[in-house]
PDB file of N, CA, C and O in Angstrom:
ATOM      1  N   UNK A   1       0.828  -1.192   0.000  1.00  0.00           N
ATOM      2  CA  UNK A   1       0.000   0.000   0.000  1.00  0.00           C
ATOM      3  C   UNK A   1       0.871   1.254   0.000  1.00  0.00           C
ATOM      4  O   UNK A   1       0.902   1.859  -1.071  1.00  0.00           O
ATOM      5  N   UNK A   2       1.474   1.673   0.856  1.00  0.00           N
ATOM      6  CA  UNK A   2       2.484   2.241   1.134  1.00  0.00           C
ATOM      7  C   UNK A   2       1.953   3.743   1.442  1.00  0.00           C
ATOM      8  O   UNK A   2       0.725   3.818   1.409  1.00  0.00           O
ATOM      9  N   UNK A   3       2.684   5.050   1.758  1.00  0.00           N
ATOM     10  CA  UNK A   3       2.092   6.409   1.876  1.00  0.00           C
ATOM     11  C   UNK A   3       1.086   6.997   1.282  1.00  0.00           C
ATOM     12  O   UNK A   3       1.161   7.193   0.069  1.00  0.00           O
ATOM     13  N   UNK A   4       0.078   7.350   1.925  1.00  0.00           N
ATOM     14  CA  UNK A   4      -0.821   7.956   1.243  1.00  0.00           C
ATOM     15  C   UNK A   4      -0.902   9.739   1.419  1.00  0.00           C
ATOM     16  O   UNK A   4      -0.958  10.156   2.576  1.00  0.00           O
ATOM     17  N   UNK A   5      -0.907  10.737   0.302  1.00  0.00           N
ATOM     18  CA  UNK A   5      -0.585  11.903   0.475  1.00  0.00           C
ATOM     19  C   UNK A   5      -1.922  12.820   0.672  1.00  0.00           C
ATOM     20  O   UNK A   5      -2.863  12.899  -0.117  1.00  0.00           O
ATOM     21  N   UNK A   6      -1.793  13.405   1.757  1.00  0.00           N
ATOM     22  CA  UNK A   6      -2.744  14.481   1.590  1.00  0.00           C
ATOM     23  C   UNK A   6      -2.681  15.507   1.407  1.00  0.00           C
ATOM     24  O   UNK A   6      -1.919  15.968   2.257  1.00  0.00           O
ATOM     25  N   UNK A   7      -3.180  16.590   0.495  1.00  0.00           N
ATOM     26  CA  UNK A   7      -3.230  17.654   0.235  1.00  0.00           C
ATOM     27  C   UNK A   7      -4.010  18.492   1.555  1.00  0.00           C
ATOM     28  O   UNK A   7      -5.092  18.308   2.113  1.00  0.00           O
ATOM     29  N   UNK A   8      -3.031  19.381   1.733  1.00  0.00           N
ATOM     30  CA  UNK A   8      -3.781  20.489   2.372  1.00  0.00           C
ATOM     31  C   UNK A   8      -2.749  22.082   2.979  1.00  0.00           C
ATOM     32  O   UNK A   8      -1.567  22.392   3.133  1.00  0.00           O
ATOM     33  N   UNK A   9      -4.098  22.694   3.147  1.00  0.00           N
ATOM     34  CA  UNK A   9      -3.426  24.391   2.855  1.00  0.00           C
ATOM     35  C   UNK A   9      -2.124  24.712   4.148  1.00  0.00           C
ATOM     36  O   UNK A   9      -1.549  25.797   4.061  1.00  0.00           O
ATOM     37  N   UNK A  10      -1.888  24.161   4.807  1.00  0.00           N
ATOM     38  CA  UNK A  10      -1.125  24.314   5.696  1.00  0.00           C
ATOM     39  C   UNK A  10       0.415  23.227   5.281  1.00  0.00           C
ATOM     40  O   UNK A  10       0.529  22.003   5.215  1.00  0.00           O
ATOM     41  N   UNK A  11       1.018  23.907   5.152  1.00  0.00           N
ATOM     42  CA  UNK A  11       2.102  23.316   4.565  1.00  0.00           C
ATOM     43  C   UNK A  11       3.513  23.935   5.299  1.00  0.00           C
ATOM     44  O   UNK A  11       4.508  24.030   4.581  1.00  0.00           O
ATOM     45  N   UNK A  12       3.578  24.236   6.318  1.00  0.00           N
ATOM     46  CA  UNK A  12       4.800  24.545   7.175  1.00  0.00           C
ATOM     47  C   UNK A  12       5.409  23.696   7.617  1.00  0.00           C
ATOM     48  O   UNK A  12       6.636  23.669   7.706  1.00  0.00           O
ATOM     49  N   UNK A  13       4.531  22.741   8.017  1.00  0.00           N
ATOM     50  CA  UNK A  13       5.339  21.188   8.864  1.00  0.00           C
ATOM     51  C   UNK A  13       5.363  19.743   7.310  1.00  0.00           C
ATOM     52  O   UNK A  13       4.586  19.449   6.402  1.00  0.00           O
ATOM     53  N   UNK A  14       6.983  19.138   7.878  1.00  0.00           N
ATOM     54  CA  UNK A  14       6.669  17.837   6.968  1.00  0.00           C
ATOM     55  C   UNK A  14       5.483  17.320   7.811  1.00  0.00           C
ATOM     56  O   UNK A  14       5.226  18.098   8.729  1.00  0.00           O
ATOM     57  N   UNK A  15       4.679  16.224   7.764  1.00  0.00           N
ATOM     58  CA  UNK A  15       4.388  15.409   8.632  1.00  0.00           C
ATOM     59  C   UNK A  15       3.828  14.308   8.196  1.00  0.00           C
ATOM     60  O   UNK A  15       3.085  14.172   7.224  1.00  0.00           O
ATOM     61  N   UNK A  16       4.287  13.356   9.106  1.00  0.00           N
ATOM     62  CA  UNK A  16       3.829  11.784   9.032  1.00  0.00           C
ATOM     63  C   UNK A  16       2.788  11.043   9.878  1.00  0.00           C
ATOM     64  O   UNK A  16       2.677  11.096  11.103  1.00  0.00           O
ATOM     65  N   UNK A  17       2.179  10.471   9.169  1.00  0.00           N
ATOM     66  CA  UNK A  17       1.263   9.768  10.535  1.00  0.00           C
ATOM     67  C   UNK A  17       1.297   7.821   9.969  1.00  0.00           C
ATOM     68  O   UNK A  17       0.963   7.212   8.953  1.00  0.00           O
ATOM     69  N   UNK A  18       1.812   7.507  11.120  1.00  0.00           N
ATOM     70  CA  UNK A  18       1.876   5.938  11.012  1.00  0.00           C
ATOM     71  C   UNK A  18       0.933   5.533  12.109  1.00  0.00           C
ATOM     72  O   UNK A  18       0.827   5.897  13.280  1.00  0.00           O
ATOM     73  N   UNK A  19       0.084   4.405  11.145  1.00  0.00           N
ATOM     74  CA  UNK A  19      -1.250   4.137  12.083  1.00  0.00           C
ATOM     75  C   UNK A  19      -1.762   3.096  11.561  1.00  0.00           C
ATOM     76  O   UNK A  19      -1.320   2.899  10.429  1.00  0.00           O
ATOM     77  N   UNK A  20      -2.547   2.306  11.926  1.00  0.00           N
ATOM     78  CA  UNK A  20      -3.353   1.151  11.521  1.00  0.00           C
ATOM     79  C   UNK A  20      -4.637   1.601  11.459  1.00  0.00           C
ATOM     80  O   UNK A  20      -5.349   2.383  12.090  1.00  0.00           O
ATOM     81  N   UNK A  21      -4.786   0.415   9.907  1.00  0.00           N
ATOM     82  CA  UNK A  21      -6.276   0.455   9.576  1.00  0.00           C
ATOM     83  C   UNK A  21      -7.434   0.876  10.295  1.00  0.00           C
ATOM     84  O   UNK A  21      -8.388   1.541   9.890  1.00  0.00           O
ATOM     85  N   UNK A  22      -7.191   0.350  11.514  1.00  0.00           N
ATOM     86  CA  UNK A  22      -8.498  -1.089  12.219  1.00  0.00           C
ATOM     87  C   UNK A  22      -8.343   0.026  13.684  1.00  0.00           C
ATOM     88  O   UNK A  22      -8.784  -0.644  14.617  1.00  0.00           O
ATOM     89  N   UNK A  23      -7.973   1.197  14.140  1.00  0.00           N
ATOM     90  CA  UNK A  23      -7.346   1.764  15.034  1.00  0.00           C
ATOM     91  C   UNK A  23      -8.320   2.833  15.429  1.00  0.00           C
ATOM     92  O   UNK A  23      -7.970   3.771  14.713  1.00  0.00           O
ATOM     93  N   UNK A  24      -9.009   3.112  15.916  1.00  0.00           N
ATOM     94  CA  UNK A  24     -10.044   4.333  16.003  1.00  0.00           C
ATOM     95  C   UNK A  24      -9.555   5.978  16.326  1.00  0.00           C
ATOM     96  O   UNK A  24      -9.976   7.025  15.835  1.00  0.00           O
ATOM     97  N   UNK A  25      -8.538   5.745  17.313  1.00  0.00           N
ATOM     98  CA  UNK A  25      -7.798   7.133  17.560  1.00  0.00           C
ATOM     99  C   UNK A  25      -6.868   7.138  16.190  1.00  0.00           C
ATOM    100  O   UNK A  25      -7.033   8.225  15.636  1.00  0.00           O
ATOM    101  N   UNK A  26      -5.971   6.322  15.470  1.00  0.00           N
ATOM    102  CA  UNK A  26      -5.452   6.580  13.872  1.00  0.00           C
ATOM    103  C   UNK A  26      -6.907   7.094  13.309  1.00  0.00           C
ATOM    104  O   UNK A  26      -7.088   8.306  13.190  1.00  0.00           O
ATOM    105  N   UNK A  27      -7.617   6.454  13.074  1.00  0.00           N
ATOM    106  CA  UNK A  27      -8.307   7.232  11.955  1.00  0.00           C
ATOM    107  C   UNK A  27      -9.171   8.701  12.960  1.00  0.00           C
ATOM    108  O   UNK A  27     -10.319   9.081  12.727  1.00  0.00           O
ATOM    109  N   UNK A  28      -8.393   9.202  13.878  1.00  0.00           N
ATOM    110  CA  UNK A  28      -9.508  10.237  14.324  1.00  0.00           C
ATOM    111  C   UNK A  28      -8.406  10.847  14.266  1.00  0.00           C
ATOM    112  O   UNK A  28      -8.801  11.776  13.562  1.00  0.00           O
ATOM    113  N   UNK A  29      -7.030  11.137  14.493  1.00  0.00           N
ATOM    114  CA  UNK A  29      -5.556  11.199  14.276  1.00  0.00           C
ATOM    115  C   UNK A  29      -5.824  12.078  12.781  1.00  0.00           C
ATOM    116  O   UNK A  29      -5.634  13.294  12.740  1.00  0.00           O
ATOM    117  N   UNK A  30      -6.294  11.281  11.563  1.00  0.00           N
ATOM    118  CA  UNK A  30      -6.799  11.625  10.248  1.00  0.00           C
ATOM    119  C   UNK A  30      -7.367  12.312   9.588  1.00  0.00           C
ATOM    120  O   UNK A  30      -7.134  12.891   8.528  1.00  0.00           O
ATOM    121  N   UNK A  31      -8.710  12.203  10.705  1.00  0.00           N
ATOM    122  CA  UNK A  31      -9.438  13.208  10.423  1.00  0.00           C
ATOM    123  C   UNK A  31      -9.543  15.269  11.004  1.00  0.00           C
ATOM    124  O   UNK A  31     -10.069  16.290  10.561  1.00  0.00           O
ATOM    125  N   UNK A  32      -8.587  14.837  12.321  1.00  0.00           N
ATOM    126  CA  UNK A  32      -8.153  16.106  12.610  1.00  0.00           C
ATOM    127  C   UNK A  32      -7.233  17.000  11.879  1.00  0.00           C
ATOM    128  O   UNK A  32      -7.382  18.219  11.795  1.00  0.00           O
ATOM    129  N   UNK A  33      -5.872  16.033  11.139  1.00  0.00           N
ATOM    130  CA  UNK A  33      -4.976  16.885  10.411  1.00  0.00           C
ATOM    131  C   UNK A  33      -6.072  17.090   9.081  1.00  0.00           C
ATOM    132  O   UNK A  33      -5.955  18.223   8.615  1.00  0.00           O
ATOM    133  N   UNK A  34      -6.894  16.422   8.515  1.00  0.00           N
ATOM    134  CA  UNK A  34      -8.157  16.838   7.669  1.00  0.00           C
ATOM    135  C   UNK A  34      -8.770  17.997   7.510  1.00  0.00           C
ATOM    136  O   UNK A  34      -9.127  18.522   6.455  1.00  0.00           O
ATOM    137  N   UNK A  35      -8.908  18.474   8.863  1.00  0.00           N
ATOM    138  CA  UNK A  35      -9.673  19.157   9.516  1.00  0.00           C
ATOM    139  C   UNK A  35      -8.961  20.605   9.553  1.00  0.00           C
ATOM    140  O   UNK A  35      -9.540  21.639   9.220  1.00  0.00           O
ATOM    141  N   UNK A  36      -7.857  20.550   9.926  1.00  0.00           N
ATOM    142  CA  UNK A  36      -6.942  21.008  10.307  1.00  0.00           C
ATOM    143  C   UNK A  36      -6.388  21.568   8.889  1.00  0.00           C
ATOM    144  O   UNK A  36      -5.584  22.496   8.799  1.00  0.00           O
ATOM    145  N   UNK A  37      -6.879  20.944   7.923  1.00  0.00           N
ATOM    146  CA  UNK A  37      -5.653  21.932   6.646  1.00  0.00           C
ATOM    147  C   UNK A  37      -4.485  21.448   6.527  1.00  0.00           C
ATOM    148  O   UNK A  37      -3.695  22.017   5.774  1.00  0.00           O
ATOM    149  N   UNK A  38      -4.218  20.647   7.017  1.00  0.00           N
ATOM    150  CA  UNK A  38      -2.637  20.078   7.337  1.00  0.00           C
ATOM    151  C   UNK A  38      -2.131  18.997   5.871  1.00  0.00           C
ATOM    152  O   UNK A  38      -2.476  17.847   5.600  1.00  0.00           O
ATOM    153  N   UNK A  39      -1.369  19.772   5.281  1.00  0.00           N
ATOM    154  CA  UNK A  39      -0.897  18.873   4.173  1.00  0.00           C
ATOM    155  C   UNK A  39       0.335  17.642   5.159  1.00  0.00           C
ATOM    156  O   UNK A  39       1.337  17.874   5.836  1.00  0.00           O
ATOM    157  N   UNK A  40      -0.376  16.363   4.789  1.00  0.00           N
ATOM    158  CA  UNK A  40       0.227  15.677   5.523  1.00  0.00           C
ATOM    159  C   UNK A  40       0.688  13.545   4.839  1.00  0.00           C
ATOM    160  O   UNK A  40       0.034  13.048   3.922  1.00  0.00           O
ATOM    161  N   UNK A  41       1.472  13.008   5.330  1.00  0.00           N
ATOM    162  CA  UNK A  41       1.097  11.535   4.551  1.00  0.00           C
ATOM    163  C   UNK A  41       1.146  10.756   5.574  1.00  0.00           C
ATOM    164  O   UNK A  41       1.829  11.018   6.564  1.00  0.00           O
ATOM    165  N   UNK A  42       0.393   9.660   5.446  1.00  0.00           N
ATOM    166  CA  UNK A  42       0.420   8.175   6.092  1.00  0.00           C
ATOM    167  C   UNK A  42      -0.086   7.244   6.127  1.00  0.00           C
ATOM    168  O   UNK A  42      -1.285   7.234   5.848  1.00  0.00           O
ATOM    169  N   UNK A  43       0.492   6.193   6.435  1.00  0.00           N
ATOM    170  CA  UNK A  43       0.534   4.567   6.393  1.00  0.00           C
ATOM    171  C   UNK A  43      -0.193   3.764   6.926  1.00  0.00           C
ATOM    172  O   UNK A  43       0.244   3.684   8.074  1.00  0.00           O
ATOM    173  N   UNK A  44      -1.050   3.095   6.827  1.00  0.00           N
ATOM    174  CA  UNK A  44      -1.510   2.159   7.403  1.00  0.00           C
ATOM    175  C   UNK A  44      -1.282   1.256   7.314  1.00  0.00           C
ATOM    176  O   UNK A  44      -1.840   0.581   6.450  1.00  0.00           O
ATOM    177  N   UNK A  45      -0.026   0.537   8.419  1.00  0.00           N
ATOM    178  CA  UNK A  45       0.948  -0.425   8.308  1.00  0.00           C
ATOM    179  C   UNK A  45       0.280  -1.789   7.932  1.00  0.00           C
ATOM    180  O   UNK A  45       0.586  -2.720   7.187  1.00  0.00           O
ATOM    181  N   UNK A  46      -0.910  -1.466   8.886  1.00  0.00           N
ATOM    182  CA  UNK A  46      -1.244  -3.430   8.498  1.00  0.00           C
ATOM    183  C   UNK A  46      -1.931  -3.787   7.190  1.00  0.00           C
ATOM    184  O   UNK A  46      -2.367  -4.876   6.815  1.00  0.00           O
ATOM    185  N   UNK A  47      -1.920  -2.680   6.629  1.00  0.00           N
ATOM    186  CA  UNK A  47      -2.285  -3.050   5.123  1.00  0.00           C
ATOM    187  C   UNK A  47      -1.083  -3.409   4.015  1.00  0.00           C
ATOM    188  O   UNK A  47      -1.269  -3.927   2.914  1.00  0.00           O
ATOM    189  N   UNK A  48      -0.054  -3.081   4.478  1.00  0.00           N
ATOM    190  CA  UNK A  48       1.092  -3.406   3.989  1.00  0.00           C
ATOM    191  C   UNK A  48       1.233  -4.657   3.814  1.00  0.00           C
ATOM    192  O   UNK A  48       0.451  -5.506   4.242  1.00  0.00           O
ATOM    193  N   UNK A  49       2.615  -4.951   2.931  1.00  0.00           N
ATOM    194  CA  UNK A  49       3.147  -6.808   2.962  1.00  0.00           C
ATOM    195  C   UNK A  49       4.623  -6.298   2.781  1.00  0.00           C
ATOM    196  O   UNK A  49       5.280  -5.392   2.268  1.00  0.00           O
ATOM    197  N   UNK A  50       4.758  -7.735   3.709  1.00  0.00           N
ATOM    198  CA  UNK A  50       6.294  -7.926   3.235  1.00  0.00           C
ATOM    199  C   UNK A  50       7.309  -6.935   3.836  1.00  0.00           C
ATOM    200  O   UNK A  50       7.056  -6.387   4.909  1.00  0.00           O
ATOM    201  N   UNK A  51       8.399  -6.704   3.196  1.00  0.00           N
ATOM    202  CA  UNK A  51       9.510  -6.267   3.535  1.00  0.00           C
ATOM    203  C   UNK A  51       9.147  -4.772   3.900  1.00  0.00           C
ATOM    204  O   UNK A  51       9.794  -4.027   4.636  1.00  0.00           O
ATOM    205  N   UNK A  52       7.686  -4.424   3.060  1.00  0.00           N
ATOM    206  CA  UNK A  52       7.209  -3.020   3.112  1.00  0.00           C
ATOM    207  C   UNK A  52       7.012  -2.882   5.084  1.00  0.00           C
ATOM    208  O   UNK A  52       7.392  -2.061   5.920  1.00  0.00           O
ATOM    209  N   UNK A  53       6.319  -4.011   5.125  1.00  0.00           N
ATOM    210  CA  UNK A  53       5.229  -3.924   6.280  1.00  0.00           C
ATOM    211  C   UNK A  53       6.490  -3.539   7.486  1.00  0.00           C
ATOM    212  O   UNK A  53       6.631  -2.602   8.271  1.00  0.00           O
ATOM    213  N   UNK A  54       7.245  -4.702   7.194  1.00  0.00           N
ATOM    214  CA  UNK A  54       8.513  -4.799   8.125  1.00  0.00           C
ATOM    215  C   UNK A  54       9.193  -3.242   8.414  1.00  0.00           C
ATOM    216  O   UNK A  54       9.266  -2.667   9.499  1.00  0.00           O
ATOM    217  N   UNK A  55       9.595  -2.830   7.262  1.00  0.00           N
ATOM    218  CA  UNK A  55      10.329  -1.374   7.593  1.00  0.00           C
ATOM    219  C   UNK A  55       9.213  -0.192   8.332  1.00  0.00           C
ATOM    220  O   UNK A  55       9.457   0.651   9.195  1.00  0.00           O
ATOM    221  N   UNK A  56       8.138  -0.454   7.740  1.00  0.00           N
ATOM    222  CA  UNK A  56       7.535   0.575   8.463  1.00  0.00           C
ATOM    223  C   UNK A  56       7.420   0.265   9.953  1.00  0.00           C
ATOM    224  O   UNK A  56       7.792   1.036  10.837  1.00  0.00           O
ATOM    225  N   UNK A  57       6.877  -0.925  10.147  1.00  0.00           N
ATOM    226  CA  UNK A  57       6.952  -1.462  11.616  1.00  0.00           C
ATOM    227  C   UNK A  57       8.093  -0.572  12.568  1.00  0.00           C
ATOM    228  O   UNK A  57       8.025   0.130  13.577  1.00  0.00           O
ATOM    229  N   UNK A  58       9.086  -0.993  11.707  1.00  0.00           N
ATOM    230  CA  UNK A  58      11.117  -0.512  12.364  1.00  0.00           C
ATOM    231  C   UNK A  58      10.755   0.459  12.925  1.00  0.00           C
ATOM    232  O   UNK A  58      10.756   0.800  14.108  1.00  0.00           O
ATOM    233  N   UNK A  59      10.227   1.209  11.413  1.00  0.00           N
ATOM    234  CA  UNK A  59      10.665   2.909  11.279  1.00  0.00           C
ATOM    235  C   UNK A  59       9.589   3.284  12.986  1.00  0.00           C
ATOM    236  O   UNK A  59      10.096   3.710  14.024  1.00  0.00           O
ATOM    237  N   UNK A  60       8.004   2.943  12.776  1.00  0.00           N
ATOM    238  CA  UNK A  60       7.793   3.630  13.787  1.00  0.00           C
ATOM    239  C   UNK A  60       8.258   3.291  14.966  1.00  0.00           C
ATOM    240  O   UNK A  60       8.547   4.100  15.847  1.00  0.00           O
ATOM    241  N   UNK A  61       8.374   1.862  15.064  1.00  0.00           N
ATOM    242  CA  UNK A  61       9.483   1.440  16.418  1.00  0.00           C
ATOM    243  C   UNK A  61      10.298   2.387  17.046  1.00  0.00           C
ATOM    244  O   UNK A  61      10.569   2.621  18.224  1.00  0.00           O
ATOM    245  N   UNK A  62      10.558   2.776  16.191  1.00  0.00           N
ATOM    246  CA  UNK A  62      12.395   3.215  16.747  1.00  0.00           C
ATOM    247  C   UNK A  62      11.548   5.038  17.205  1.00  0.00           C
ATOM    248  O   UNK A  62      11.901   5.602  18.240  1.00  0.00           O
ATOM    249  N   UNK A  63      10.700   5.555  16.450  1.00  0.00           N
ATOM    250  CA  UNK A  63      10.126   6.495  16.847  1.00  0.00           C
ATOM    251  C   UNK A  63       9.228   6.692  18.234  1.00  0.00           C
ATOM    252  O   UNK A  63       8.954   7.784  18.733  1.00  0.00           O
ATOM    253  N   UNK A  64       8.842   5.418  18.730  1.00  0.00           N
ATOM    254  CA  UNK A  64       7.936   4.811  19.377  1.00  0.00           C
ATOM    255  C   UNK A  64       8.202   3.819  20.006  1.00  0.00           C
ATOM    256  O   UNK A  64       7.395   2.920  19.770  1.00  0.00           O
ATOM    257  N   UNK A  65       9.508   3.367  21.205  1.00  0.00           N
ATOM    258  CA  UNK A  65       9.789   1.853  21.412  1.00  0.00           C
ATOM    259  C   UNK A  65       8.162   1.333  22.176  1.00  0.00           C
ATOM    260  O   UNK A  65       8.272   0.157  22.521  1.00  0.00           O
ATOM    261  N   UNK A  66       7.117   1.751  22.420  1.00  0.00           N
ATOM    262  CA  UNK A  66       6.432   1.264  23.146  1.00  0.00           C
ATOM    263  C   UNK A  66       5.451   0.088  21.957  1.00  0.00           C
ATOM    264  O   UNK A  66       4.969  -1.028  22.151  1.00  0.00           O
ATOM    265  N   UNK A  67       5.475   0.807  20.983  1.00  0.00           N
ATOM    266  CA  UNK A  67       4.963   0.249  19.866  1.00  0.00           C
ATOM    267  C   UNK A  67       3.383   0.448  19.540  1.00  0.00           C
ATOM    268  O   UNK A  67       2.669  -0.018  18.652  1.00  0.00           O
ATOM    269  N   UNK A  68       3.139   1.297  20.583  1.00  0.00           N
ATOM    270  CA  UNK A  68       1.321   2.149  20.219  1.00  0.00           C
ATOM    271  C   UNK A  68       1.449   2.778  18.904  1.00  0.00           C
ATOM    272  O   UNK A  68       2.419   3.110  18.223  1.00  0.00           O
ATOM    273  N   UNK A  69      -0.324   2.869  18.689  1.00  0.00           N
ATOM    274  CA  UNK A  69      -0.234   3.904  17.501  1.00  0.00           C
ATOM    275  C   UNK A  69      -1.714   4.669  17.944  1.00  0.00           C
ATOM    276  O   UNK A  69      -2.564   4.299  18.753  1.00  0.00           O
ATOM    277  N   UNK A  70      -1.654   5.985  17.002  1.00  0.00           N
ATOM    278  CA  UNK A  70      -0.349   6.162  15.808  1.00  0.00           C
ATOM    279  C   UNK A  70       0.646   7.186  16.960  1.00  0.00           C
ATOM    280  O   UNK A  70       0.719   7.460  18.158  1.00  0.00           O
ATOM    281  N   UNK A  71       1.430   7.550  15.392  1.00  0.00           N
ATOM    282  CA  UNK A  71       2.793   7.641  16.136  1.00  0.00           C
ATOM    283  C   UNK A  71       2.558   8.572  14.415  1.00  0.00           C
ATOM    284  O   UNK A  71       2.369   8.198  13.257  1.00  0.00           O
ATOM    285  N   UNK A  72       2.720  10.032  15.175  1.00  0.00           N
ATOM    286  CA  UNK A  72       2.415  11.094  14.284  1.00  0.00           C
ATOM    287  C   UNK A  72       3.944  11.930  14.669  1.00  0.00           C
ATOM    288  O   UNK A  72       4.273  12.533  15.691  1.00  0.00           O
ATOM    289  N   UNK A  73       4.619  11.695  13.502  1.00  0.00           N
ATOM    290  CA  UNK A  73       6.081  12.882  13.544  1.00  0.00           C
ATOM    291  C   UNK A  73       5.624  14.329  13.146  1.00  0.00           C
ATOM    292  O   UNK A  73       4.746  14.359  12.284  1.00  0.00           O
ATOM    293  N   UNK A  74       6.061  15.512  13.619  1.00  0.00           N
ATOM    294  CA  UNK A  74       5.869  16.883  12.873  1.00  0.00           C
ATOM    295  C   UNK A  74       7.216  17.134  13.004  1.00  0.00           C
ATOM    296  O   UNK A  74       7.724  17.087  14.124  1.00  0.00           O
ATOM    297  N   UNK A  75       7.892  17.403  11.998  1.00  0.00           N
ATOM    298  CA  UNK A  75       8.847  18.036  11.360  1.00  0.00           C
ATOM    299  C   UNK A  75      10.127  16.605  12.572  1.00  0.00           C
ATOM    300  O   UNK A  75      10.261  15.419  12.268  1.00  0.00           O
ATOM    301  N   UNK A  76      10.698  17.181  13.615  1.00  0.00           N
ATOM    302  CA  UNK A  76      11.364  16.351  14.711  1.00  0.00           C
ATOM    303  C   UNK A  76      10.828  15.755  16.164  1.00  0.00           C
ATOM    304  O   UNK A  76      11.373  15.093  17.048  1.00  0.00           O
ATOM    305  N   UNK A  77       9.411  16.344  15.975  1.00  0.00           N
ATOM    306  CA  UNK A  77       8.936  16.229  17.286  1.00  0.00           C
ATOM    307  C   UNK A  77       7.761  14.837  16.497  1.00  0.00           C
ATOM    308  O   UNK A  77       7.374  14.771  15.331  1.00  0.00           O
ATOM    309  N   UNK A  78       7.425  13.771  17.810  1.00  0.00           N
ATOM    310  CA  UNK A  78       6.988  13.007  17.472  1.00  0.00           C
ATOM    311  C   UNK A  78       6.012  13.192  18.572  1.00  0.00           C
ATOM    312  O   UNK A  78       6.169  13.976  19.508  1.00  0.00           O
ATOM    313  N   UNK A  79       4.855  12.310  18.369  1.00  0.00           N
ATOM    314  CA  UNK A  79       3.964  12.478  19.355  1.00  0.00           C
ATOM    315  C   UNK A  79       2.993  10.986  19.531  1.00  0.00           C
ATOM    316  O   UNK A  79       2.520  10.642  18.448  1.00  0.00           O
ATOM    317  N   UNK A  80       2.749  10.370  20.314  1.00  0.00           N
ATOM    318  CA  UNK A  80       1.809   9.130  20.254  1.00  0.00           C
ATOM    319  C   UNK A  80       0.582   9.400  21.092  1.00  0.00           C
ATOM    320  O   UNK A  80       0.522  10.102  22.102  1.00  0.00           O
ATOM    321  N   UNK A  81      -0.312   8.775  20.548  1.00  0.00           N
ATOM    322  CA  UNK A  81      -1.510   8.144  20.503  1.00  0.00           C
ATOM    323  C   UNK A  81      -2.182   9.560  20.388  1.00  0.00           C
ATOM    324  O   UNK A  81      -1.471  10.559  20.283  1.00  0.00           O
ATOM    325  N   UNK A  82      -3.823   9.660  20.412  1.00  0.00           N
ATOM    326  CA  UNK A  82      -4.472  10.748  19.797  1.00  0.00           C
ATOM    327  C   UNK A  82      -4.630  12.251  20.760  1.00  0.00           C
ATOM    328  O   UNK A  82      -5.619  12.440  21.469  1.00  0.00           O
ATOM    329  N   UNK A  83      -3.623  13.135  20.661  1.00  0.00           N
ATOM    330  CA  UNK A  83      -3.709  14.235  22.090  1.00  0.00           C
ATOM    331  C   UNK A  83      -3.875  15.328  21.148  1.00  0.00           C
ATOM    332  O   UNK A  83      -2.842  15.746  20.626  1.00  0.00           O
ATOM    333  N   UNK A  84      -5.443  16.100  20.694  1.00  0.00           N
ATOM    334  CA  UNK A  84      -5.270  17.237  19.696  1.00  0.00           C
ATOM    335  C   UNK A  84      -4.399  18.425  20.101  1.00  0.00           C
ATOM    336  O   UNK A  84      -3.625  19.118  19.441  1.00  0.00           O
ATOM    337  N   UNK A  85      -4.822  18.456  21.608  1.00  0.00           N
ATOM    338  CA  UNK A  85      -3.647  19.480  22.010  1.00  0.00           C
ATOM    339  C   UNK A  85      -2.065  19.500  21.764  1.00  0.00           C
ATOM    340  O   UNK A  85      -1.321  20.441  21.486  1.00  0.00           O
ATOM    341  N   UNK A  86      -1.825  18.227  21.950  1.00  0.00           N
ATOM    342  CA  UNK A  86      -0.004  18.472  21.447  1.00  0.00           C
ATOM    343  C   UNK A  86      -0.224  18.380  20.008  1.00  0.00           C
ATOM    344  O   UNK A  86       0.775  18.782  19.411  1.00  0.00           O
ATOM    345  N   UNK A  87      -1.493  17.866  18.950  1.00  0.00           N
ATOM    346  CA  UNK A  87      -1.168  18.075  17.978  1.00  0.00           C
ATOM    347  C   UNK A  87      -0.990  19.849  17.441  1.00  0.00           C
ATOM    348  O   UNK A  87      -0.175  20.179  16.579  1.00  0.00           O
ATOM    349  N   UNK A  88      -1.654  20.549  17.945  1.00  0.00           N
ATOM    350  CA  UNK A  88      -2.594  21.432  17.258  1.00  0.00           C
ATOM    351  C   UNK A  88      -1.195  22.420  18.344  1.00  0.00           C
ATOM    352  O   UNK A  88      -1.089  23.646  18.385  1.00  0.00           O
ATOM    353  N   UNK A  89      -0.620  21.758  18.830  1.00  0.00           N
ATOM    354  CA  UNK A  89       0.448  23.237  19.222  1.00  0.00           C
ATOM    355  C   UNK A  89       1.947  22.820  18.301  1.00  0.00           C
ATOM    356  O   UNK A  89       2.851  23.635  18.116  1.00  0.00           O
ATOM    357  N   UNK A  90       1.970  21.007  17.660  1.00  0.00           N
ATOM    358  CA  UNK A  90       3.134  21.004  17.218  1.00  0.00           C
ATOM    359  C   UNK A  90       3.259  21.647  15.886  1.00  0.00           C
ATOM    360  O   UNK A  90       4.338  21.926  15.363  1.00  0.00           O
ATOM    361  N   UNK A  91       1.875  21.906  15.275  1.00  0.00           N
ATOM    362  CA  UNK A  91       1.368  22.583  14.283  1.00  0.00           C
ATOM    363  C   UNK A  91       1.241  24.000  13.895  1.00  0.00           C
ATOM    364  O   UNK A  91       0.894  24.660  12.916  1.00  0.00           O
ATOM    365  N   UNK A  92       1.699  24.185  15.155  1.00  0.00           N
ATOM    366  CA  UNK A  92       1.262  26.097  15.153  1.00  0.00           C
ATOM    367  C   UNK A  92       2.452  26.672  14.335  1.00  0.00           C
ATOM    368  O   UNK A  92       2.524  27.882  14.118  1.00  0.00           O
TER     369      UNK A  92
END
């Protein structure tokens, strides 16, 4: 499957969001940077295969040793599970 890109008017921060399908705070995670204007991309690992699935796994690992999701990077600052407030200030 791999990154999915979203367009949107806010374009100051890179940002990533790694999250699963099946995850209710990921897809509410989604709908806030949505919401939000936030040009942004991400993964929904367990839709992945293979060697794909594996690296992303790593990647948020190593961002995340606890291994929750999602696991939303802005620019260097990373942030887990769904808190609009640290989103919406890493955004400012």
């Amino acid at each position: 499957m791999g990154f999915v890109r979203v367009d949107g008017k806010d374009k100051k921060h890179k940002v990533v969001l790694y999250a699963l399908s099946t995850c209710g705070w990921c897809r509410r995670t989604k709908e806030l940077l949505v919401e939000e204007g936030v040009d942004h991309e991400y993964v929904d690992i367990d839709l992945c295969n293979g060697d794909e699935k594996e690296k992303l796994s790593t990647k948020a690992r190593e961002l995340n040793p606890r291994g929750n999701y999602p696991v939303l990077q802005v620019d260097d600052r990373v942030i887990v599970g769904y808190d609009p407030d640290k989103i919406r200030e890493a955004l400012a």
